[in-house]
C-alpha positions as CSV (number, residue, x, y, z in Angstrom):
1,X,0.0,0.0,0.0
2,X,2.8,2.5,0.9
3,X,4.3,1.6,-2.6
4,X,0.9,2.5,-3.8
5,X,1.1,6.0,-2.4
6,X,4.3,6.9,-3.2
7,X,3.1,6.8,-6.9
8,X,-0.2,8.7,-5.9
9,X,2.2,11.6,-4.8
10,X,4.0,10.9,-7.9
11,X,0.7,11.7,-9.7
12,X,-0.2,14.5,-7.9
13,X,2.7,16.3,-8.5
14,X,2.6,16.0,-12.2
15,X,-1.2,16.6,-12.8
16,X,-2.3,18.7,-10.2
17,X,1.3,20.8,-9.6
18,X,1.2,19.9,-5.8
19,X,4.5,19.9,-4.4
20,X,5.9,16.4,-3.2
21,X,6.9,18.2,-0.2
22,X,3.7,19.5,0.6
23,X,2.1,15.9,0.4
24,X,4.4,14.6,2.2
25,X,4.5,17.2,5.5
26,X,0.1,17.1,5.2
27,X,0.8,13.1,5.5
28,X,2.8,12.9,8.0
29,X,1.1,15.1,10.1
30,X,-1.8,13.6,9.5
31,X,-0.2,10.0,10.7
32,X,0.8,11.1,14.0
33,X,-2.9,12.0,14.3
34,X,-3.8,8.4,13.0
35,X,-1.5,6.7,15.5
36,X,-2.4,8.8,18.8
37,X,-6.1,7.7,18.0
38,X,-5.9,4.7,17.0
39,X,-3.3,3.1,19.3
40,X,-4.5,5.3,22.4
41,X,-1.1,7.2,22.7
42,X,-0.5,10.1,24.2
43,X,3.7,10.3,23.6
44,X,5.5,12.4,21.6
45,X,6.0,11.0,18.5
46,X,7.1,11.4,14.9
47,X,6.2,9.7,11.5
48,X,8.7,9.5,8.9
49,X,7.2,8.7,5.4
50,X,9.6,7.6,2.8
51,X,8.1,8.5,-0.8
52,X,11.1,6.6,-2.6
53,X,10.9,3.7,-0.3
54,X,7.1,4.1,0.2
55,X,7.8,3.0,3.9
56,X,6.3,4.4,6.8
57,X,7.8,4.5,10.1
58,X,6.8,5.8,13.7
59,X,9.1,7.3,16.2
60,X,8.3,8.0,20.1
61,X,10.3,11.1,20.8
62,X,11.4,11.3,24.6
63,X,13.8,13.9,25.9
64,X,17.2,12.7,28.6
65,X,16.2,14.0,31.8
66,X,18.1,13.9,35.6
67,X,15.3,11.9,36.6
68,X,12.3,10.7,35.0
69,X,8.8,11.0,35.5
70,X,7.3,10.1,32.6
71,X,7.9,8.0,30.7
72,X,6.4,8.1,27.7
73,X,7.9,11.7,27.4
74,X,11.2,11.3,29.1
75,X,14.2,8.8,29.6
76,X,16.7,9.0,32.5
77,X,20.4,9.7,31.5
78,X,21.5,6.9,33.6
79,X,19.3,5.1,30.9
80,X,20.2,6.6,27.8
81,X,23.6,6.0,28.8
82,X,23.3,2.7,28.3
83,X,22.4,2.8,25.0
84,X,25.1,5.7,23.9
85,X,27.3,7.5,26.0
86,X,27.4,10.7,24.2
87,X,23.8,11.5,25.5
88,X,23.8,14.1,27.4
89,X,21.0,16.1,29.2
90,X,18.3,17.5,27.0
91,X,19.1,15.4,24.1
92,X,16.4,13.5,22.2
93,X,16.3,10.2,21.4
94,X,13.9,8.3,19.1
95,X,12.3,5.1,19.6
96,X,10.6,3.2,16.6
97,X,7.0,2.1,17.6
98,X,5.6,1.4,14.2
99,X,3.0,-1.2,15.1
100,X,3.0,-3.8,12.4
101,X,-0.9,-3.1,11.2
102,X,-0.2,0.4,11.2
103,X,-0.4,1.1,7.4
104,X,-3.8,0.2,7.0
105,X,-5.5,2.1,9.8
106,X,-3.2,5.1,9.8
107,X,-3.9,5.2,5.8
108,X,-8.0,4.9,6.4
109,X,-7.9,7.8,9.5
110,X,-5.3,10.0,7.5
111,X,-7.7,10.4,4.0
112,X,-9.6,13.1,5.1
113,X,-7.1,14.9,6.7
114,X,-4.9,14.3,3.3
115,X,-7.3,15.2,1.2
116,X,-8.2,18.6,2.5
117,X,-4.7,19.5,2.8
118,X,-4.4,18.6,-1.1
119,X,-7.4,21.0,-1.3
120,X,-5.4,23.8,0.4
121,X,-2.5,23.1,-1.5
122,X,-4.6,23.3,-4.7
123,X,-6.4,26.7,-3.6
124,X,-2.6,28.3,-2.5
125,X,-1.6,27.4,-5.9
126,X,-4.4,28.9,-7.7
127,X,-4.6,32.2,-5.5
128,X,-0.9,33.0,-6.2
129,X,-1.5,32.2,-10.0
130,X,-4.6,34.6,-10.2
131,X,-3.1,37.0,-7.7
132,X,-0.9,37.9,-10.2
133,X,-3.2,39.2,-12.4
134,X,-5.1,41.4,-10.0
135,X,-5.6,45.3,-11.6
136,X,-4.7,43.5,-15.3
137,X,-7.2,42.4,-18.3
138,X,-8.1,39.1,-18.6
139,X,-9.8,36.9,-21.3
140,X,-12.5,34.3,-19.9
141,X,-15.2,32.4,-21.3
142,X,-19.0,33.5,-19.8
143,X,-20.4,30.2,-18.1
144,X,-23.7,31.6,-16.6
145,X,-25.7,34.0,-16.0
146,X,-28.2,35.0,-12.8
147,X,-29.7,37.5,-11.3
148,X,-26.6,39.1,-9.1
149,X,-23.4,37.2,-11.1
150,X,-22.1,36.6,-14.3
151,X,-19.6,33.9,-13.8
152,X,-16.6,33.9,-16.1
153,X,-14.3,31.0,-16.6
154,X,-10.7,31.9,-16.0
155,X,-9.5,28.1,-16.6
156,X,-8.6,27.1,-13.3
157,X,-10.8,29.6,-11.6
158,X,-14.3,30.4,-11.8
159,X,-14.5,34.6,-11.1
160,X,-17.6,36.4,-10.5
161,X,-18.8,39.6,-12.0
162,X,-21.4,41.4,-9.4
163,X,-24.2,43.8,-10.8
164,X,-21.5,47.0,-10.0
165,X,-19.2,45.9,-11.8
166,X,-21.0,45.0,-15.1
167,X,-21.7,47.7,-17.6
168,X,-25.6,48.5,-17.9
169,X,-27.3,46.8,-20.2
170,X,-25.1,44.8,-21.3
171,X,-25.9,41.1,-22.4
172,X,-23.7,37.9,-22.2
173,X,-23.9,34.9,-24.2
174,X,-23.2,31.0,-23.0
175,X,-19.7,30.6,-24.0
176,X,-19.1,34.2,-25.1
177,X,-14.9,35.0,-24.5
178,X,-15.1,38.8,-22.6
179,X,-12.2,41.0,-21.9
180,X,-12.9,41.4,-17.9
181,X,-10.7,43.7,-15.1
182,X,-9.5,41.7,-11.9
183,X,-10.9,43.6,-9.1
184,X,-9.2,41.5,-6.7
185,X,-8.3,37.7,-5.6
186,X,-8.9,36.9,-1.8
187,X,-9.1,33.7,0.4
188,X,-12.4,32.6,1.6
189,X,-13.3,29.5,3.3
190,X,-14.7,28.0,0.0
191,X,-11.1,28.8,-1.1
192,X,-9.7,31.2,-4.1
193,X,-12.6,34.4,-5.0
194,X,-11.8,35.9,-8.1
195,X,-13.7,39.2,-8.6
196,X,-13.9,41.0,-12.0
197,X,-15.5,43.8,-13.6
198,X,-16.1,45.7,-17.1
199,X,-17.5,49.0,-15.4
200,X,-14.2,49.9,-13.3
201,X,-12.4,53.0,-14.4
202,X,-9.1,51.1,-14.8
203,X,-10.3,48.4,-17.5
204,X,-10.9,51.6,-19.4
205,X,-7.2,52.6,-18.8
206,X,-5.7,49.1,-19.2
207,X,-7.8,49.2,-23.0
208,X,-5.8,52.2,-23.8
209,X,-2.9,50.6,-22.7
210,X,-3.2,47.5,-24.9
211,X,-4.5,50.1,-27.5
212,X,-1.9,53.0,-27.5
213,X,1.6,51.7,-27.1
214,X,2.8,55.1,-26.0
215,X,0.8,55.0,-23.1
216,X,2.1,51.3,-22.4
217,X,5.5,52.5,-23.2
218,X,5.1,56.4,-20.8
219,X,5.3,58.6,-23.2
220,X,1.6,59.3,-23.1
221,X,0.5,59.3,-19.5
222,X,-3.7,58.8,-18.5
223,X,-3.7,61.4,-15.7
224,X,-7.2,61.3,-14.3
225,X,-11.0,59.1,-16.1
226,X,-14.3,59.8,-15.4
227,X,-16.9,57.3,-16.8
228,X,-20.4,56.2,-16.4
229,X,-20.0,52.6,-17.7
230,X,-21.7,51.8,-21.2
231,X,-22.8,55.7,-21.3
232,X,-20.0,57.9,-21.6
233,X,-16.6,58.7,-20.6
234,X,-13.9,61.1,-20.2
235,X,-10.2,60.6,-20.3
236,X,-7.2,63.5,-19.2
237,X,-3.8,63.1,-20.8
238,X,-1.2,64.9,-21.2
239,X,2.5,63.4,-23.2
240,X,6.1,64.1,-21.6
241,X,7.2,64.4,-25.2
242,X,6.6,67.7,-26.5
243,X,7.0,66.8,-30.1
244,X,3.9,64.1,-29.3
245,X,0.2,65.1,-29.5
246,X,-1.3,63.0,-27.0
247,X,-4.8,63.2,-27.6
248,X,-4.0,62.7,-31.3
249,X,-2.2,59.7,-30.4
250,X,-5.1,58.0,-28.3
251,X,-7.4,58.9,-31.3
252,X,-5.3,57.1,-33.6
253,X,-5.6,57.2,-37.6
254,X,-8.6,57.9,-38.5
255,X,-9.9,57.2,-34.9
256,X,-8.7,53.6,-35.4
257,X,-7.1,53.6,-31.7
258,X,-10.6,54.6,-29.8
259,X,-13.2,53.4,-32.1
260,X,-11.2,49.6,-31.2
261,X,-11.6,50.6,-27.6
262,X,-15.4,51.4,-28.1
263,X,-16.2,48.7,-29.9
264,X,-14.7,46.8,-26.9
265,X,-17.4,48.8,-24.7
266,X,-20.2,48.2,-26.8
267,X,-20.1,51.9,-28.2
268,X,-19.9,54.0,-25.1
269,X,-19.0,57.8,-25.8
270,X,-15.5,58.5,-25.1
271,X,-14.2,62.4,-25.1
272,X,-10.6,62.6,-24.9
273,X,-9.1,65.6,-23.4
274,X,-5.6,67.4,-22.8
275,X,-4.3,67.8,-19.0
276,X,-3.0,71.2,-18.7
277,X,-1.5,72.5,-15.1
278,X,-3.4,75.3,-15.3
279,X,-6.8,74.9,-13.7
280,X,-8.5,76.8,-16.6
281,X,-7.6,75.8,-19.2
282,X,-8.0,72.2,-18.1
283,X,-11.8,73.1,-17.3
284,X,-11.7,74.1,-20.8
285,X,-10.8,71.1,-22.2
286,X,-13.0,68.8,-19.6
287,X,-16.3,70.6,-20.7
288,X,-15.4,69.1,-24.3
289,X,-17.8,69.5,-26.4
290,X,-19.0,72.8,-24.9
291,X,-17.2,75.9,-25.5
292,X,-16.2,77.6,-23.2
293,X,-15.9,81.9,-22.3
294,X,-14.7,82.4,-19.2
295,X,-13.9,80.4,-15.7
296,X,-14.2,82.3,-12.6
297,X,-12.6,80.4,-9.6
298,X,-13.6,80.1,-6.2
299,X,-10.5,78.7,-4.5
300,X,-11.6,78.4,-1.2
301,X,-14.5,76.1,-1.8
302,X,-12.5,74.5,-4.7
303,X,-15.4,75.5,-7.1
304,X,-15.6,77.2,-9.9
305,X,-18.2,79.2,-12.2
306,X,-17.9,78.3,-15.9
307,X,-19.4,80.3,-18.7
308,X,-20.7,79.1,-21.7
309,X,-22.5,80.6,-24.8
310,X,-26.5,80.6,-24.6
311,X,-26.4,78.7,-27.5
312,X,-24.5,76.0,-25.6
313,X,-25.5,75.7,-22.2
314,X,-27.6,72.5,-23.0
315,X,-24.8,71.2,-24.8
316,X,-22.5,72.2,-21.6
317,X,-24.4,70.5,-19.2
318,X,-25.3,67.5,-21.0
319,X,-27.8,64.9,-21.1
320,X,-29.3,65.0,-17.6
321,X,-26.3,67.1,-16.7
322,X,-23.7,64.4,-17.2
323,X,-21.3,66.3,-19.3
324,X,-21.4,68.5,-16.2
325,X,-20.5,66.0,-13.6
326,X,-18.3,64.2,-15.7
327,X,-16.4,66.9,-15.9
328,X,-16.9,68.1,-12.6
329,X,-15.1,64.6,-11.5
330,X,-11.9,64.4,-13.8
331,X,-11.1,68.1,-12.6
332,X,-12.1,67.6,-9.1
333,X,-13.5,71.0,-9.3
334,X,-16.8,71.7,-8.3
335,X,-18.3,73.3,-11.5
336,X,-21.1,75.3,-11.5
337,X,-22.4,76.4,-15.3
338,X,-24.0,79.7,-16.6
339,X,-25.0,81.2,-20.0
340,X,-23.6,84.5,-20.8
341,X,-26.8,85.8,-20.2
342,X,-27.2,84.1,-17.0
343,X,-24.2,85.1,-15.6
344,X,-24.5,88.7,-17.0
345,X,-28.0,88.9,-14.7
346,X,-25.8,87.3,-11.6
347,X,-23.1,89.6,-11.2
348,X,-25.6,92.1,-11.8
349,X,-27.6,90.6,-8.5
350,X,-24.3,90.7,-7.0
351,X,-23.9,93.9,-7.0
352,X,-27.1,95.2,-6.5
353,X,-27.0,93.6,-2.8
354,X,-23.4,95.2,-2.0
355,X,-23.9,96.6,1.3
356,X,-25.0,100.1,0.8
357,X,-22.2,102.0,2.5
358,X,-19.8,99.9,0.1
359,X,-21.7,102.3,-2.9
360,X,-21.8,105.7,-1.2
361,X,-20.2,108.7,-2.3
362,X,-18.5,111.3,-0.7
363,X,-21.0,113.8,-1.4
364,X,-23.4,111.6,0.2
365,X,-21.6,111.8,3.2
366,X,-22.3,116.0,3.7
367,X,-24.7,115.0,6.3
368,X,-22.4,112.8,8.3
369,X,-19.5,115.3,8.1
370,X,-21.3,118.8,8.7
371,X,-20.5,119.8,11.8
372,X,-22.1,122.3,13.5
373,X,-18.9,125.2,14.1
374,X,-20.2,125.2,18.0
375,X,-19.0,121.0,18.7
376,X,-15.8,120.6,19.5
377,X,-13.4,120.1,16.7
378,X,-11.5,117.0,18.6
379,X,-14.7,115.6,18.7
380,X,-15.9,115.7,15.2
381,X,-12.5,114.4,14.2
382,X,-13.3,111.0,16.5
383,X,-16.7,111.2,14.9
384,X,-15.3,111.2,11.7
385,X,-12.7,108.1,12.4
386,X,-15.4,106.0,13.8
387,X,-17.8,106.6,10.7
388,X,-14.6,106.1,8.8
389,X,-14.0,102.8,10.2
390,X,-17.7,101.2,10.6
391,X,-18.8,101.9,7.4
392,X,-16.6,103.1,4.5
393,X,-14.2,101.2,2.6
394,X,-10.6,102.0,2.7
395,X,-10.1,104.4,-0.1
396,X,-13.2,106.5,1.1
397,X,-12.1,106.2,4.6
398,X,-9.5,108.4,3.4
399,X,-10.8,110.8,2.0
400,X,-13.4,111.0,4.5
401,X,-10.8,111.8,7.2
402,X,-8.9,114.8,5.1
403,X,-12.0,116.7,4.5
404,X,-12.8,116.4,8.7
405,X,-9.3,117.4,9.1
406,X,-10.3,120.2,6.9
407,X,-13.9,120.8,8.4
408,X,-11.9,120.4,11.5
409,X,-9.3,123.5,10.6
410,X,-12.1,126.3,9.4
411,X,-14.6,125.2,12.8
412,X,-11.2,125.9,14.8
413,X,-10.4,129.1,12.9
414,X,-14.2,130.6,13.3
415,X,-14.1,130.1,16.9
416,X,-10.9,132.0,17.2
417,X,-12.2,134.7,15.4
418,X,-15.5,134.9,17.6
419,X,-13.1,134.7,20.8
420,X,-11.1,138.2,19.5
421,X,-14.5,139.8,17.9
């Protein structure tokens, strides 16, 4: 019989890509298990399985103590002595107890235990093959179809497609070969999980990789992709070559280059746009096919107003206002968008509700500064800075204060004149 299972191991090596070594460790682990139950044991003891020989041996393990008190886990050194005097203390010293039926038993009580470490061995192996491809493209055959997954056969591996990460509207065939993203590869208790997807934003940018060999190669880089899976999309890039056009190189001839990539995607809209370091004209270029006027920037709230043509503004926002937000989303920029019109009838608003004093002139400001020549001119000075301070801004502050100083002066000069008339 152990004949016999050295050329199982054999087999399973060759077919299945299990290492001997792993057999062989699962086996003998699981004997030990075999011979404490079956033989009532409770010793320390080691199994030795020869997969050339196909011979099986068992081993009681018992360490050379000063004195011993038990003796299925110890020896004495006066006793281990005896059989070799270069024992010394703490030494360990094996006993073969093989018992003579022990290949049959240990063999019936060790299958299970074999068999799920040949599992495990199979599910490593299969998780470090498909971990590999994890964020790549991969080609697998559609098995079925239900109601949450589309399964896709992998070869070894069956990997799952959930509901997110399939492209609306989209319909698989029995059989059908797909392109499909790894999402990820994780252990479960069922073993391996391969999960996969056609809506992520990177099996767009892995298409343009396979697609563009300047962006495979760097010389083309895809900074930043917005898409609605199956809908539309939008793709920033920008080239480190200056003498290469980059979105004229993700175009292709002709459109060769993209229209491969949307056939892939079942004709989803793709709008590819330049990256420029400055914020506005890289707006510009994300609101594609919009034109746009002007872009007025509100830093602080990282937002931005963009103005379009009347003509345009339904082109602008787009089809229940996903132009908008796909744009909105490769800038990171909130983006709010106005007609000329619109925005012309805003800033007028704006202005309108100013805070009064912001809009008052000077010559407004005859009743605040006429002082009457018999109040103190220190006094109307302070009056004047206080007025000058709550309510004016800084450039009529200003003036505010020179013509007080002036009022000031002639109040000062009339009541000297009154004190010598």
């Amino acid at each position: 019989m152990s004949k016999e299972l050295a050329k199982a191991l054999q087999v399973l090596e060759e077919e299945k890509g299990i290492s001997r070594d792993i057999i062989k460790e699962a086996l003998e682990s699981a004997l030990v298990l075999a011979y404490k139950k079956n033989y009532d044991q409770a010793q320390n003891v080691e199994v030795v399985f020869d997969d050339k020989k196909g011979t099986i041996k068992v081993y009681s393990v018992k360490e050379v103590v000063q004195t011993n008190y038990d003796s299925t886990l110890e020896i004495s050194l006066e006793e281990a002595l005896k059989i070799n005097k270069a024992y010394e203390l703490g030494d360990k010293i094996r006993f073969e107890v093989t018992p003579k039926d022990f290949g049959r038993i240990a063999t019936q009580t060790a299958k299970h235990v074999i068999m799920q470490r040949i599992r495990e061995a199979e599910r490593d192996i299969i998780f470090d093959e498909y971990s590999q491809y994890q964020d790549e493209i991969i080609t697998g055959t559609v098995e079925r179809v239900d109601q949450r997954f589309v399964y896709v056969n992998l070869g070894k591996i069956e990997a799952v497609m959930p509901i997110s990460e399939q492209i609306q509207g989209e319909v698989f065939e029995m059989d059908q070969r797909i392109k499909v993203y790894v999402v990820k590869v994780e252990k479960t208790n069922k073993g391996p999980q391969v999960v996969v997807s056609r809506a992520h934003a990177d099996f767009l940018r892995r298409l343009f990789e396979q697609e563009v060999p300047e962006i495979y190669d760097g010389t083309v880089e895809i900074v930043n992709i917005a898409r609605e899976a199956g809908d539309r999309s939008k793709v920033a890039v920008r080239s480190r070559d200056t003498n290469v056009d980059p979105v004229g190189t993700c175009v292709g001839q002709k459109g060769q280059r993209v229209q491969t990539i949307v056939n892939e995607l079942n004709g989803e809209n793709m709008d590819i746009v330049e990256w420029d370091e400055d914020p506005a004209t890289f707006i510009r270029n994300a609101m594609n096919p919009a034109e746009v006027v002007d872009v007025n920037f509100d830093e602080a709230n990282h937002a931005c107003i963009v103005v379009v043509p009347d003509y345009q503004l339904s082109l602008a926002i787009g089809k229940k206002g996903q132009n908008a937000r796909l744009a909105a989303r490769l800038t990171t920029y909130k983006i709010d968008i106005k007609s000329e019109s619109d925005y012309a009838t805003y800033m007028a608003e704006l202005a309108n509700h100013e805070p009064e004093v912001e809009s008052l002139e000077l010559t407004d400001l005859d009743d605040t500064i006429d002082m009457d020549a018999e109040v103190d001119s220190a006094e109307a000075l302070r009056h004047a800075e206080e007025v000058a301070e709550d309510v004016l801004r800084p450039e009529d502050a200003e003036a505010l204060m020179d013509q007080a100083q002036a009022q000031a002066e002639l109040n000062e000069e009339d009541r000297l004149s009154q004190d010598e008339a």
